[in-house]
N, CA, C and O atoms as a DFTB+ gen file, in Angstrom:
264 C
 N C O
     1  1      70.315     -18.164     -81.593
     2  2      70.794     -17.311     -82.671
     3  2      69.732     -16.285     -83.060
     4  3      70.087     -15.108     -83.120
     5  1      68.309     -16.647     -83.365
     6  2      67.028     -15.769     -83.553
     7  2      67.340     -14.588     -82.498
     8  3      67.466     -13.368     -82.608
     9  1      67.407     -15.479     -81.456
    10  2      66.944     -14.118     -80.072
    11  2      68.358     -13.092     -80.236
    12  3      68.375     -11.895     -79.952
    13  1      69.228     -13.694     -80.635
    14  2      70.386     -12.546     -80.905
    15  2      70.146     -11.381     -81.792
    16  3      70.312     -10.196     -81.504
    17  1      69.682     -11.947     -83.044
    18  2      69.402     -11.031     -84.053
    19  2      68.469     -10.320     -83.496
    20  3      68.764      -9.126     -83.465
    21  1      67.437     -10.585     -83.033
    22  2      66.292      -9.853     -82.432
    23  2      66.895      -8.399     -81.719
    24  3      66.628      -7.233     -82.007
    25  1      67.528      -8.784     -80.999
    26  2      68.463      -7.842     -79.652
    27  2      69.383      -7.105     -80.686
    28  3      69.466      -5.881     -80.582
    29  1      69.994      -7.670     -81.555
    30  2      70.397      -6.222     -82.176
    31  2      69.657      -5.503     -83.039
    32  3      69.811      -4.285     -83.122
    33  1      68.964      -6.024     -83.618
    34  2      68.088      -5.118     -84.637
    35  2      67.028      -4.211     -83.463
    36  3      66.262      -3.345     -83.884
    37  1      67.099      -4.470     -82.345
    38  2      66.222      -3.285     -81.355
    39  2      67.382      -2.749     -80.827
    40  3      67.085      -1.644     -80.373
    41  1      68.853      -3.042     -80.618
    42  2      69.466      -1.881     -80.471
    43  2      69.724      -0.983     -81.620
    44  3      69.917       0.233     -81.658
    45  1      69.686      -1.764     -82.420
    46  2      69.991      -0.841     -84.233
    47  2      69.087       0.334     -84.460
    48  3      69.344       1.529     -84.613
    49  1      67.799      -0.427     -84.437
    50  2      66.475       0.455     -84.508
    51  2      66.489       1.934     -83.006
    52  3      66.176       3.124     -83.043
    53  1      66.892       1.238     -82.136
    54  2      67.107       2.354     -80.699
    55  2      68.179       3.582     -81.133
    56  3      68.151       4.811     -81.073
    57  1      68.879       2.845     -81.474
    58  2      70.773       3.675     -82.081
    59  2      69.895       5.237     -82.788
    60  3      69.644       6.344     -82.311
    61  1      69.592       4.445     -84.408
    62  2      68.836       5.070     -85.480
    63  2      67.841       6.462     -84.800
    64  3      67.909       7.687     -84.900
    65  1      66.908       5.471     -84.070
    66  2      65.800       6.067     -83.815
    67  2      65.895       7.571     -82.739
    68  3      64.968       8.379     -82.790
    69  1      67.157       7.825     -81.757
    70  2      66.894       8.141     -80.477
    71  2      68.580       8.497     -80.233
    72  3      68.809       9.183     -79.237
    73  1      69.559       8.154     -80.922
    74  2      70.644       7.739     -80.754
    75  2      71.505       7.368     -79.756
    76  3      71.114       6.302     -79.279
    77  1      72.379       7.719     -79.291
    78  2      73.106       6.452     -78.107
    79  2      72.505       6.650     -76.588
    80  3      72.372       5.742     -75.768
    81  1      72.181       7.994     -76.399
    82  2      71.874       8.010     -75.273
    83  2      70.532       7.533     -74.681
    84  3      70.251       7.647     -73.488
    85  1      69.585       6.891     -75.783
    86  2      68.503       6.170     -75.617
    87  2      68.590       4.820     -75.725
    88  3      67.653       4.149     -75.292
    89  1      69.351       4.391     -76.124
    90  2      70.397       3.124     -76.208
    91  2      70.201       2.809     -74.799
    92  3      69.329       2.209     -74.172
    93  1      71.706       3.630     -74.383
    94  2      71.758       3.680     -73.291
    95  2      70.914       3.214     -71.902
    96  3      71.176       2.324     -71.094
    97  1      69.546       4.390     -71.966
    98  2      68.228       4.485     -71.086
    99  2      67.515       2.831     -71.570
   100  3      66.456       2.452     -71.069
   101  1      68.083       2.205     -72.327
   102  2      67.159       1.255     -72.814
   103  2      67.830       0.163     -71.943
   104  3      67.101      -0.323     -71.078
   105  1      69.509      -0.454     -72.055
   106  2      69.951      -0.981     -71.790
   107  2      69.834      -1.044     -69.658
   108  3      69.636      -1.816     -68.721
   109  1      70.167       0.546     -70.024
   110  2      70.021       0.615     -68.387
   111  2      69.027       0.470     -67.559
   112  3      69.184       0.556     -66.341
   113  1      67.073       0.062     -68.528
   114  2      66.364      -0.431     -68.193
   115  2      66.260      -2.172     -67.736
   116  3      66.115      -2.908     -66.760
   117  1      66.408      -2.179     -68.883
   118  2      66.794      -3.490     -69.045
   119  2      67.389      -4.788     -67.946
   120  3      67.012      -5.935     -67.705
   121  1      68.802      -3.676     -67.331
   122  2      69.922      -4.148     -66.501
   123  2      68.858      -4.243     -65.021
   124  3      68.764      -5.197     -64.248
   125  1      68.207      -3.048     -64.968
   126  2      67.586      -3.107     -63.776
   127  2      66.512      -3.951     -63.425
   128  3      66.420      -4.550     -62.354
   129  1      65.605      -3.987     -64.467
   130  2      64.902      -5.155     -64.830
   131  2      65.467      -6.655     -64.345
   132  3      64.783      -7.376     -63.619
   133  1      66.464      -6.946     -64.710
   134  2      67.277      -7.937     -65.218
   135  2      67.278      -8.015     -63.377
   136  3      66.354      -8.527     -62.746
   137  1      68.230      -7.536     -62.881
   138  2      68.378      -7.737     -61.579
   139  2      67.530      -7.519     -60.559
   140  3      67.952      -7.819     -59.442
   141  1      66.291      -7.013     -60.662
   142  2      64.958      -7.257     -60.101
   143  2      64.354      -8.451     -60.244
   144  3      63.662      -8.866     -59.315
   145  1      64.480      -9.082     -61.224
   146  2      63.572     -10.547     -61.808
   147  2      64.524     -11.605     -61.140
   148  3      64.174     -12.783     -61.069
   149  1      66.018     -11.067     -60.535
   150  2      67.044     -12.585     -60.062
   151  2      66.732     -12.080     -58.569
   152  3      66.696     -13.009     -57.762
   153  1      66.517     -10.899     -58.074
   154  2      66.657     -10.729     -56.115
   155  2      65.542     -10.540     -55.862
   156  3      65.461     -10.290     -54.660
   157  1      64.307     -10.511     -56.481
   158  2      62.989     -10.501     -55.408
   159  2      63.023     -11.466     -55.155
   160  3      63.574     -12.444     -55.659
   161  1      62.006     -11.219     -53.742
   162  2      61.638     -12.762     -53.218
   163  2      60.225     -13.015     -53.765
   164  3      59.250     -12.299     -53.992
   165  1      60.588     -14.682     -53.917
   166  2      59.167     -15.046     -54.077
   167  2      57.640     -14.975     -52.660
   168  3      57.640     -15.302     -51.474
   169  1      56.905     -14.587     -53.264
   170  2      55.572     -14.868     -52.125
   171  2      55.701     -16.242     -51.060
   172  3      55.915     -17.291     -51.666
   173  1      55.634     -16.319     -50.088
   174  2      55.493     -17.452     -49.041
   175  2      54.216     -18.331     -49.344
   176  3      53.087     -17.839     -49.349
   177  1      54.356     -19.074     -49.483
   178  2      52.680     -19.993     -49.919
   179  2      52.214     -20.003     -48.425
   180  3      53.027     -20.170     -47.515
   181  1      50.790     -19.808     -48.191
   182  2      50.455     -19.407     -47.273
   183  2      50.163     -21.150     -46.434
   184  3      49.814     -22.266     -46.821
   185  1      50.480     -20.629     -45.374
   186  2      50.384     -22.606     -44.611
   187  2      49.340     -23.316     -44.552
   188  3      48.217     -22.884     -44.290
   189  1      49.546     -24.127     -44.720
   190  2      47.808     -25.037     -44.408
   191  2      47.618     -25.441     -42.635
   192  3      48.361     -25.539     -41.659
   193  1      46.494     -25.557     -42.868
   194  2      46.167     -25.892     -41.006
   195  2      47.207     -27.190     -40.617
   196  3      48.024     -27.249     -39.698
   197  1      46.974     -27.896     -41.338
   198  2      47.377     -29.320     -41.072
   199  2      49.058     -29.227     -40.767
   200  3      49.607     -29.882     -39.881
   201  1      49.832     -28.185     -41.775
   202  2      51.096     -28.282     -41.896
   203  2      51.552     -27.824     -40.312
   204  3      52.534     -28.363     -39.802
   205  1      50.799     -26.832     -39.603
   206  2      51.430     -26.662     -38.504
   207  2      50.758     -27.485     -37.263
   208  3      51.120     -27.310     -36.099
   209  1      49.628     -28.501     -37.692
   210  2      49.111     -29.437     -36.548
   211  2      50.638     -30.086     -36.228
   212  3      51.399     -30.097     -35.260
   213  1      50.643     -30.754     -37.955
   214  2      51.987     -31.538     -37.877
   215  2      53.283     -31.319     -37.078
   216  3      53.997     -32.136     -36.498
   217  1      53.398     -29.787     -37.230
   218  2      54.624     -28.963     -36.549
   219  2      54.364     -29.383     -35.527
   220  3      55.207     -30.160     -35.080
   221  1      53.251     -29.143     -34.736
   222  2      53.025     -29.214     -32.997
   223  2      53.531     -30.529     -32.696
   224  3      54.340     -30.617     -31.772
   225  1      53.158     -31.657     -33.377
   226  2      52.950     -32.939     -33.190
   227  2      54.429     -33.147     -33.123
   228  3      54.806     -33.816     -32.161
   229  1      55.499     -32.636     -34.087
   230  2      56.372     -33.155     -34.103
   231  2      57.105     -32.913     -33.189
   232  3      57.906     -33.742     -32.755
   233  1      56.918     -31.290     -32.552
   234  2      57.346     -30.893     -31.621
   235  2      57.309     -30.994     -30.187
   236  3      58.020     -30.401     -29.376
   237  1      56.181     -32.007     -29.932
   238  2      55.839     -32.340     -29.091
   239  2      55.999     -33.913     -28.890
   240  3      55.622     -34.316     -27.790
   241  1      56.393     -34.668     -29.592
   242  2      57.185     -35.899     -29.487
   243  2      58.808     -36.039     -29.353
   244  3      59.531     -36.910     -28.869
   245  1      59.098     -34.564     -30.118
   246  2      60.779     -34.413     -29.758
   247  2      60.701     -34.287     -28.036
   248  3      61.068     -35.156     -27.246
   249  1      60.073     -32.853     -27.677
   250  2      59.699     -33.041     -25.563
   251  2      59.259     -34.045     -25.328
   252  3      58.702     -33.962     -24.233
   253  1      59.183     -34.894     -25.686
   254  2      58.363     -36.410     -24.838
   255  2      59.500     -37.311     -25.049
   256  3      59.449     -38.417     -24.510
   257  1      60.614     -36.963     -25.824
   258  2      61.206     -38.106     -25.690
   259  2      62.551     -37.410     -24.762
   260  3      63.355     -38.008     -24.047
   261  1      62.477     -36.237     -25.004
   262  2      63.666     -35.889     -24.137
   263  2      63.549     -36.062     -22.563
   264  3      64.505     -35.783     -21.839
């Protein structure tokens, strides 16, 4: 409920201040924002030595048994 009031009293104050068409530029920041923060990708954690010894190992017991 807080964070609501919050969000309109900065569109109220935006309206007042700049009127709709800064509104607007605000919201349409916002939106883009908004959908940048849900489709980037996150960074790859970089591999450890061991994680791809393991790979080999595993991969090389799958050919040994085939």
């Amino acid at each position: 409920m807080g964070g609501a009031v919050v969000i309109a009293a900065l569109a109220f104050m935006l309206l007042m201040v700049g009127g709709f068409p800064l509104l607007l530029l605000a919201l349409g920041l916002f939106f883009v924002w908004f959908v940048w923060s849900i489709f980037r990708k996150e960074p790859d954690e970089p591999s450890n030595g061991w994680c791809r010894e393991l790979q080999r190992e595993i991969e090389a017991e799958r050919r040994h048994q085939i």
